[in-house]
Backbone as JSON, one array per atom type, in Angstrom:
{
  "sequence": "XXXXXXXXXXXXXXXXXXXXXXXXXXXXXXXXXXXXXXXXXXXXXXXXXXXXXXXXXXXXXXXXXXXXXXXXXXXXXXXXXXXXXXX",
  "N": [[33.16, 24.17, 98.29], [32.63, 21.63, 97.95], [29.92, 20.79, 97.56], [29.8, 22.58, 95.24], [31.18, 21.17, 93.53], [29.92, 18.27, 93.49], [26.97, 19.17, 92.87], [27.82, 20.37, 90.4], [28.51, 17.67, 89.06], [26.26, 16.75, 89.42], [24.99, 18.08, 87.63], [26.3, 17.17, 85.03], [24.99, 14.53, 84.29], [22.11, 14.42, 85.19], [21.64, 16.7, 83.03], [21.76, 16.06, 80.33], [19.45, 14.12, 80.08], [17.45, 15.78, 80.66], [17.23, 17.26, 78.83], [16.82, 16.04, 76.77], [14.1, 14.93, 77.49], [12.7, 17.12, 77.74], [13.11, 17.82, 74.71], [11.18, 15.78, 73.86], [9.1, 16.48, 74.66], [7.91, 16.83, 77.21], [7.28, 18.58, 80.44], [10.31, 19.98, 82.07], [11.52, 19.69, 85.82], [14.69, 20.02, 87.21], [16.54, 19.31, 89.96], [19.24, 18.53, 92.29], [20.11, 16.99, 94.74], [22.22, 16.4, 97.77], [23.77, 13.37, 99.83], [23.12, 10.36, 101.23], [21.6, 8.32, 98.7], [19.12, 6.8, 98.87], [17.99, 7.6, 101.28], [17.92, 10.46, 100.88], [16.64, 10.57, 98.18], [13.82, 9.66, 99.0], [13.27, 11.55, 100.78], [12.94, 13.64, 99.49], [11.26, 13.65, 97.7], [8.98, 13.56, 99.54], [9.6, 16.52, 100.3], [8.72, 17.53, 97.94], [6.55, 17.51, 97.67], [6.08, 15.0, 95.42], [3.91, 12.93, 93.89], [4.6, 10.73, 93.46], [7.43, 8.06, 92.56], [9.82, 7.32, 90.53], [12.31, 5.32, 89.29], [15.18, 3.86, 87.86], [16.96, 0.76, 87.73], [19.16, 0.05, 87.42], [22.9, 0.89, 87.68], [25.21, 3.02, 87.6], [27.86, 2.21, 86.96], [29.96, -0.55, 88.08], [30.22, -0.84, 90.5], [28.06, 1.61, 91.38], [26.41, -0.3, 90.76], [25.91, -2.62, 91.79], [25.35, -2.05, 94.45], [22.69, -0.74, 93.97], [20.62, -1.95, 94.17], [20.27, -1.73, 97.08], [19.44, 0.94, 97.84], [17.39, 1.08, 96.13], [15.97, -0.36, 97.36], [15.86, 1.52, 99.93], [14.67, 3.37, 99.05], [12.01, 2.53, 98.73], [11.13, 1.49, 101.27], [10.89, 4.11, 102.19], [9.64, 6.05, 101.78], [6.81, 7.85, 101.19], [5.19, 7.74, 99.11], [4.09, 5.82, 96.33], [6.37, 3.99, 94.76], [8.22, 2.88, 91.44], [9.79, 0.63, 89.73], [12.07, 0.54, 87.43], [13.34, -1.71, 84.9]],
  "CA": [[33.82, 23.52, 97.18], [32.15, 20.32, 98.44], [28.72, 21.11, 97.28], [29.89, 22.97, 93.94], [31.79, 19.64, 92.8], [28.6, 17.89, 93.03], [26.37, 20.05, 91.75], [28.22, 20.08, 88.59], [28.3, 16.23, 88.6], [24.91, 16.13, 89.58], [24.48, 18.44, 86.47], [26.21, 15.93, 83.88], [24.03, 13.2, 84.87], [21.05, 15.05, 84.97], [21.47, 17.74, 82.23], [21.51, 15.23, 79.0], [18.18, 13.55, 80.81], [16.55, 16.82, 81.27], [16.95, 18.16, 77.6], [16.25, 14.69, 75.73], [12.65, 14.46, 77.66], [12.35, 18.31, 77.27], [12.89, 17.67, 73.21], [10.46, 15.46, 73.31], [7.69, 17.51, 74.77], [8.18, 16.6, 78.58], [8.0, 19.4, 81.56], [11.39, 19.04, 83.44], [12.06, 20.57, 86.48], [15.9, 19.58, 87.76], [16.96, 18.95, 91.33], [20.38, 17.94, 92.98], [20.86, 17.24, 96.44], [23.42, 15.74, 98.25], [23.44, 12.48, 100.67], [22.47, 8.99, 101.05], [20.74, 8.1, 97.95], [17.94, 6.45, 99.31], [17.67, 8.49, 101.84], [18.04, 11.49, 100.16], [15.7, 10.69, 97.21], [12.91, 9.41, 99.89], [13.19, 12.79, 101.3], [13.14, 14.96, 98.29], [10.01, 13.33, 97.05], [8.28, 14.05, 99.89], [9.84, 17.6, 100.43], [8.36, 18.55, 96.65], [5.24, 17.04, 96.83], [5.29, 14.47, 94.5], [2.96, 11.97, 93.55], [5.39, 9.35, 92.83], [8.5, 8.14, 92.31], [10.68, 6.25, 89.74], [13.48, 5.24, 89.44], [15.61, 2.56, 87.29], [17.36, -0.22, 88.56], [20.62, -0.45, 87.42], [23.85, 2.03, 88.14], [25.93, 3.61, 86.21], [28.81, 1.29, 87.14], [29.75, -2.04, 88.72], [29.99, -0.58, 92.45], [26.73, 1.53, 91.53], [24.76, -1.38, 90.01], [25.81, -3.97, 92.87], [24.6, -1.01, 95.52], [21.6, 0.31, 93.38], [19.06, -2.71, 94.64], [20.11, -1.61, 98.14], [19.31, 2.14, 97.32], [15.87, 1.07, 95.73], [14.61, -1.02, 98.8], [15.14, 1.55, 100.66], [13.97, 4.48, 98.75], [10.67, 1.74, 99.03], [11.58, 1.29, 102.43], [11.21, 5.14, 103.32], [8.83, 6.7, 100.65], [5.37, 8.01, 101.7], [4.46, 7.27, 97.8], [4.39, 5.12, 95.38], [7.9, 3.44, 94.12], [7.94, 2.04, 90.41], [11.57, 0.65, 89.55], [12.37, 0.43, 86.09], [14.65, -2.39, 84.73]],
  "C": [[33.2, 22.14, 96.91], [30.82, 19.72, 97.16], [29.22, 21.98, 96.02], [30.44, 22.04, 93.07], [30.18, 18.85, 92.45], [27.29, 18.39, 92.55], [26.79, 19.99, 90.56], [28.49, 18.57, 88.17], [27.5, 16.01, 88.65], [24.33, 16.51, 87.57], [24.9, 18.0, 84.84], [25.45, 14.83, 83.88], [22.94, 13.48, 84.34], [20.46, 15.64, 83.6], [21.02, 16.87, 81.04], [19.82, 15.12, 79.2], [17.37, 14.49, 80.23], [16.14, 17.24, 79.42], [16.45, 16.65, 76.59], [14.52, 14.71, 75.99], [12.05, 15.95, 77.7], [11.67, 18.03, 75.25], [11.47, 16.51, 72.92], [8.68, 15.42, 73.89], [6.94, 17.72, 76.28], [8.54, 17.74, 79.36], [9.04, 18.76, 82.27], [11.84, 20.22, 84.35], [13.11, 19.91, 87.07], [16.04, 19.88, 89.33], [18.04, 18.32, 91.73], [20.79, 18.18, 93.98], [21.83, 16.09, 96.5], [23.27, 14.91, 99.19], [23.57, 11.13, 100.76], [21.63, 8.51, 100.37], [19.06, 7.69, 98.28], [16.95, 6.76, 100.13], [17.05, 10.3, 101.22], [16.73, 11.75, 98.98], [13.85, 10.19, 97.57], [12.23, 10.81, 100.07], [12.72, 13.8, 100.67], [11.78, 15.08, 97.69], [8.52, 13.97, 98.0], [8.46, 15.84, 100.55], [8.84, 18.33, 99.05], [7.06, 18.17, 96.68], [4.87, 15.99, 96.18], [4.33, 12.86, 95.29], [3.17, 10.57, 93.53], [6.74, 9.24, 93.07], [8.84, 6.44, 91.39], [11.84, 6.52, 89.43], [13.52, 3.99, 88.51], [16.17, 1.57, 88.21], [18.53, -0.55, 88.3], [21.3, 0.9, 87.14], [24.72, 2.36, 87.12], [27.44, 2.95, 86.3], [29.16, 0.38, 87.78], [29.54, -1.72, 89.84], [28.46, -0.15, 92.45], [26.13, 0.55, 91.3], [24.94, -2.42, 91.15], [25.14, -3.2, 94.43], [23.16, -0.45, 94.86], [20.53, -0.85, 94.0], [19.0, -2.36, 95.97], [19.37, -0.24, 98.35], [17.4, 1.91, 96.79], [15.0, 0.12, 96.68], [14.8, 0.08, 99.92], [14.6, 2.67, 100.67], [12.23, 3.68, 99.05], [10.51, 1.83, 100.25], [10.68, 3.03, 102.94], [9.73, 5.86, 102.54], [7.74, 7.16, 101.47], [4.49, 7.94, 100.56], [4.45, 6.33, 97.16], [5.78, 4.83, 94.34], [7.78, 2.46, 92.68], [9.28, 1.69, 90.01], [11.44, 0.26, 88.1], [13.44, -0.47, 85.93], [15.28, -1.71, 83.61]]
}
């Protein structure tokens, strides 16, 4: 139940994202795991392969946005790629 809650919150978040940079001519492949953000999105990056990673810098609400600089030092922190933060 845990893991089907978030999944479908991952997939409001996500879903808008996915089809806006689809429409405008962008491969998107979607992903939602579950965790310690920074951890988690460290992990994921180098589980798929990539090349990169970015990310923004501010949260989607006052608790996220006063936790999101901790979250992006230490997705930097953990990475084995390249971290670009977006303001």
């Amino acid at each position: 139940a845990v893991d089907s809650y978030y999944h479908e919150e991952g997939q409001v978040i996500v879903g808008p994202v996915a089809k806006d940079l689809e429409e405008k001519g962008f491969p998107v492949v979607t992903h939602i795991r579950v965790g310690s953000p920074g951890e988690t999105i460290a992990h994921a990056a180098k589980d798929m392969g990539c090349d990169a990673i970015w990310m923004g810098t501010h949260g989607r609400g006052s608790v996220t946005q006063a936790l999101l600089g901790s979250v992006a030092s230490r997705v930097v922190a953990l990475a084995s790629v390249p971290v670009t933060l977006i303001k």
